[in-house]
C-alpha positions in Angstrom: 17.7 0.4 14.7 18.7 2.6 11.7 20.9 0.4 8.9 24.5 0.5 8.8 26.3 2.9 7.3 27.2 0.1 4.5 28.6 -3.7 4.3 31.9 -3.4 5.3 33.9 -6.0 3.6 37.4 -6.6 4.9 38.3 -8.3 1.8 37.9 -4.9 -0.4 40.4 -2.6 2.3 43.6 -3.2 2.8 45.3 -4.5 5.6 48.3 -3.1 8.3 50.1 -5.7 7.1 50.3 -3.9 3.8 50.7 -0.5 5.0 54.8 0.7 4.0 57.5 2.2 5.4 58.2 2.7 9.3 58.1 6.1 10.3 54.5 5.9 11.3 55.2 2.6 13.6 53.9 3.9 16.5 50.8 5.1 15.1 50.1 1.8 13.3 50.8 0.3 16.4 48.2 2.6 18.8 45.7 1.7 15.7 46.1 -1.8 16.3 45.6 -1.7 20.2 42.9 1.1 20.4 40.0 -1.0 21.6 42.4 -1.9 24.7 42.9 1.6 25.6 39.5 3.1 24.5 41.5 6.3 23.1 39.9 8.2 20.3 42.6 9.3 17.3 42.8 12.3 15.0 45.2 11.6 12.2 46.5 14.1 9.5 49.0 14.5 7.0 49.4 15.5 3.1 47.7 13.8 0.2 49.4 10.2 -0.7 50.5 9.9 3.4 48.7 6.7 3.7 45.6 8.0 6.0 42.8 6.2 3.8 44.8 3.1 4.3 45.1 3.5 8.0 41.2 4.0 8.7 40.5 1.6 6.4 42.6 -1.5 7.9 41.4 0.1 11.4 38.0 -1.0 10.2 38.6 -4.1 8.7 40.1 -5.4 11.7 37.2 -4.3 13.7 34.6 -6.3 11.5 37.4 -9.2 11.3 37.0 -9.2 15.5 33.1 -9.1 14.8 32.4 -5.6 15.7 30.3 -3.4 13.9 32.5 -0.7 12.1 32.6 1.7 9.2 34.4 3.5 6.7 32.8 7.4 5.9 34.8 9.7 3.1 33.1 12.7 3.4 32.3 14.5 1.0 31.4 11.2 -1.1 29.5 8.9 1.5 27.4 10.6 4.0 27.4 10.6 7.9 24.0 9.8 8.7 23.0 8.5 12.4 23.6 5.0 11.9 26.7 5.9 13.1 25.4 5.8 16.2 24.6 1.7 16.3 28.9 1.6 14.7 31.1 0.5 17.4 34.3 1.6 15.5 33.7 4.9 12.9 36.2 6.0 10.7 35.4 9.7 9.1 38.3 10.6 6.3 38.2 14.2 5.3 36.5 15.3 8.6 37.6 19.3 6.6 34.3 18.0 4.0 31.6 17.2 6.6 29.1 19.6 5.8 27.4 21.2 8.6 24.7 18.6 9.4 27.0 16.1 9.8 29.6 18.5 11.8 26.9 18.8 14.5 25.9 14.9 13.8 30.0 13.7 14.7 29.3 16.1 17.7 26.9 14.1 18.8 28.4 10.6 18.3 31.6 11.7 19.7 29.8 12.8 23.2 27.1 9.8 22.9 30.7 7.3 22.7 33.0 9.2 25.3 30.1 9.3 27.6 28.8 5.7 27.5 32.3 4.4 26.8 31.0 2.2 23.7 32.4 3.0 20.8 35.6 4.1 19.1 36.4 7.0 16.5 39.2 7.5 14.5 39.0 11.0 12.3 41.6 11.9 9.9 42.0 15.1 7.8 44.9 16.8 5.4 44.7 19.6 8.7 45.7 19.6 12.3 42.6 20.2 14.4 43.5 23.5 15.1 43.8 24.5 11.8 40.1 23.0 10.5 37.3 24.8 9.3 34.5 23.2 11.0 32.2 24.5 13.9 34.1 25.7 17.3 32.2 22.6 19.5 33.6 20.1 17.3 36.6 21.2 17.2 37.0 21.7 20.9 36.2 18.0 21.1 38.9 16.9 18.5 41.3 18.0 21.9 40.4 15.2 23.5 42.0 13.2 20.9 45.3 11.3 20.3 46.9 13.5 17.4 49.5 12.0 14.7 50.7 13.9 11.8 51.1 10.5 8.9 54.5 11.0 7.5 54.6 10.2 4.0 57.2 7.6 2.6 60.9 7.8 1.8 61.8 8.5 -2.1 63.8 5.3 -0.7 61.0 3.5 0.5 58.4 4.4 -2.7 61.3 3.0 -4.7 61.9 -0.1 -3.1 57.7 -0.9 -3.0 57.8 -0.3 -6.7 61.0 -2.7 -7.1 59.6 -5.1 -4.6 55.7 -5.0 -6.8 57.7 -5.3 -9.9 59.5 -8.3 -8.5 56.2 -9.8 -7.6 54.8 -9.6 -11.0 58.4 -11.4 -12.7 58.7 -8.5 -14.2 62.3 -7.1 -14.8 63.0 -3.4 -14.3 65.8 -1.3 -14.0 66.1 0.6 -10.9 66.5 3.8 -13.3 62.8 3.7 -14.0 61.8 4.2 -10.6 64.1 6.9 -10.3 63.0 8.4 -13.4 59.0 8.1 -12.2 60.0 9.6 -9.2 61.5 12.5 -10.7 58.8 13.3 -13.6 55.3 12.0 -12.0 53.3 12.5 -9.0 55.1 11.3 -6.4 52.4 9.8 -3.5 52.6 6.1 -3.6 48.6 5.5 -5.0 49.7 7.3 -7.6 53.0 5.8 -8.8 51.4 2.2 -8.5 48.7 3.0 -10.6 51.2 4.4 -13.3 53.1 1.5 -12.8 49.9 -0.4 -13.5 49.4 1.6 -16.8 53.4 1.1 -17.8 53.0 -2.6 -17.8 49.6 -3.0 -19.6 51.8 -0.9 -22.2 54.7 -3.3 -22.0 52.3 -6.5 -22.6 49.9 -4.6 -25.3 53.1 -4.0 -26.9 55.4 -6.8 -26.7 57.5 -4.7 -24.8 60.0 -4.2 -21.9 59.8 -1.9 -19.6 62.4 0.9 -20.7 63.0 4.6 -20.7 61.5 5.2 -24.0 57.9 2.9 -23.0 58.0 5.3 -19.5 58.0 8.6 -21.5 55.4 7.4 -23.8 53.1 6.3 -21.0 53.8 9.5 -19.1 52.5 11.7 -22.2 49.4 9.3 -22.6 48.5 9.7 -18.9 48.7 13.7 -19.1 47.0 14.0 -22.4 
């Protein structure tokens, strides 16, 4: 039996329970119930629409039940056929596979729609129709379940920033969220980490979280 893919720890990925916002409840909930139904998925959506996070948990919950599952980014971990002893594969970035591993996902994705043991989930920043991969694979990506992942609400990114910044006992204004909103990149990875950044600033410093610490943090980010 070729080795796994790699250890999937649950512990390292997040969860559903920390996935935000609710336009993408009914795709959180067909995630969640896939085994039961035996449906393969094809998600996409713009950079910052949660997708990692979604193929991730998917995973996690799979080696939480005791299946065998794993997480491939293409593009930075390679499709190799262990994927063929993985009950549960996730593939994010399916656009990256090159074409070894296009013909390789063909090949899983007959070997688990004929037996009936195994699950995919693919996601990509494309709809299928609009990927650049070879005609057979995309041809199977029909038989999937297709979601476009809707990215949060300005509303909802600012009350996850309010609601981590409450968490941490720090005290913000609600300006500052605005303010990041307006004059940073706006997917939600990206605002937490500059969140991160803006309070090691405010404790390095002695500081509070104002205006004039945001700017300053912006310009060391960018520079």
């Amino acid at each position: 039996m070729n080795q796994l893919l790699f250890d999937f720890d649950t512990r390292s990925y997040p969860g559903f329970d920390k996935f935000l916002g609710t336009a993408n409840a009914e795709l959180v909930y067909v995630l969640q119930n896939q085994a039961a139904h035996g449906q393969f998925v094809y998600v996409w959506g713009a950079e910052g629409a949660g997708k990692s996070h979604l193929l991730q948990a998917w995973a996690a919950q799979a080696t939480a039940a005791g299946a065998t599952a794993a997480y491939v980014r293409a593009g930075q971990d390679p499709l190799t056929e262990a994927a063929f002893d993985t009950a549960y594969l996730a593939v994010d970035q399916v656009e990256r596979l090159n074409g070894e591993e296009q013909a390789l996902l063909f090949a899983v994705f007959n070997r688990f729609r004929n037996s009936g043991r195994g699950l995919l989930l693919l996601a990509s920043e494309h709809p299928p129709q609009q990927l650049a991969i070879r005609e057979d694979l995309r041809t199977r990506l029909g038989y999937c379940l297709v979601y476009e992942a809707k990215p949060l609400t300005d509303e909802e990114k600012a009350a996850a920033l309010a609601e981590t910044a409450a968490a941490r006992q720090l005290a913000v204004s609600p300006e500052i969220f605005d303010y990041l909103l307006k004059h940073s990149r706006r997917d939600i990875g990206s605002l937490m980490k500059l969140f991160d950044a803006l309070e090691r600033q405010a404790v390095a410093t002695g500081r509070r979280i104002t205006l004039p610490l945001v700017r300053e943090t912006l310009k060391q980010e960018t520079e």
